[in-house]
C-alpha positions in Angstrom: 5.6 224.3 90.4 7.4 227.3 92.0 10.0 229.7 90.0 11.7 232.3 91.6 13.8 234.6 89.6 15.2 238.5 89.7 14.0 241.0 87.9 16.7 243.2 87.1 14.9 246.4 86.4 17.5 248.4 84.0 16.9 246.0 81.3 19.8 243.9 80.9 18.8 240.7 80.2 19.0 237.2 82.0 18.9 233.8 80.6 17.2 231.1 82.2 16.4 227.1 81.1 12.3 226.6 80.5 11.3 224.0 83.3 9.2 223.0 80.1 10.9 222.1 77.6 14.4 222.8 78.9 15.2 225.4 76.1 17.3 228.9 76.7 15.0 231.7 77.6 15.6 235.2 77.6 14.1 237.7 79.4 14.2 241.8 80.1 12.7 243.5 82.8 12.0 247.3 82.9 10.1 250.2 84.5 7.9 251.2 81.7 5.1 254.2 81.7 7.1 256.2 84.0 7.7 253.9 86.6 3.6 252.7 86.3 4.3 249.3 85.7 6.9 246.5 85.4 7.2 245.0 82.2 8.9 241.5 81.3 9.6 240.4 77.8 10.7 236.6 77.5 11.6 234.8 74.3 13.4 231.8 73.4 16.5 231.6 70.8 15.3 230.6 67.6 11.8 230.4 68.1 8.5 232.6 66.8 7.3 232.7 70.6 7.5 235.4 73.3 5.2 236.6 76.5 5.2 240.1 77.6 3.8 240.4 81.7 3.2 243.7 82.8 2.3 244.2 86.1 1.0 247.7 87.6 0.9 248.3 91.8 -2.8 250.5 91.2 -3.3 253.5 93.7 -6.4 252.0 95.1 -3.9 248.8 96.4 -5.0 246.4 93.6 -2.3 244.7 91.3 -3.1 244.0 87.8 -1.4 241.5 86.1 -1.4 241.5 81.8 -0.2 238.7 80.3 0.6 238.8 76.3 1.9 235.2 75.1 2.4 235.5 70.8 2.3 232.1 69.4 3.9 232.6 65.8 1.7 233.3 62.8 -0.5 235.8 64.0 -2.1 234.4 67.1 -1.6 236.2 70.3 -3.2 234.9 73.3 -3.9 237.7 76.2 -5.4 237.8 79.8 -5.9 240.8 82.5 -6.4 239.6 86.2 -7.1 242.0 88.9 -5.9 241.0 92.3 -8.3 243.1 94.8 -6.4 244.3 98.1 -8.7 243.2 100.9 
């Protein structure tokens, strides 16, 4: 499965329907750690769950990829992955 949306970088947000479950997500995209990264906060209406991605373009070429997803109750669930430029 394939998604493809903007990332409007001044914050505003966009609402979009999860291919999931079909429910109304949020999300807001903005320039975060002057200008080091990109940083995407999505979270349904009415629900205890969001993910925060934040991506950083590294000087060395490689992109780094952090994704956050909180679950409700406490339990957050987080990766790093580290795309080497070859």
């Amino acid at each position: 499965m394939t998604k493809t949306i903007p990332l409007h970088l001044d914050g505003s947000p966009t609402v979009e329907i999860s291919p999931v479950d079909k429910s109304q997500v949020t999300g807001v995209t903005k320039m975060e750690e002057g200008g080091k990264c990109i940083t995407r906060n999505d979270y349904g209406a009415g629900s205890d769950k969001s993910q925060i991605i934040t991506r950083y373009l590294e000087k060395n070429g490689d992109y780094t990829v952090i994704n956050c997803l909180m679950l409700g109750e406490g339990k957050v669930i987080e990766t790093k992955n580290i795309y080497n430029k070859l």
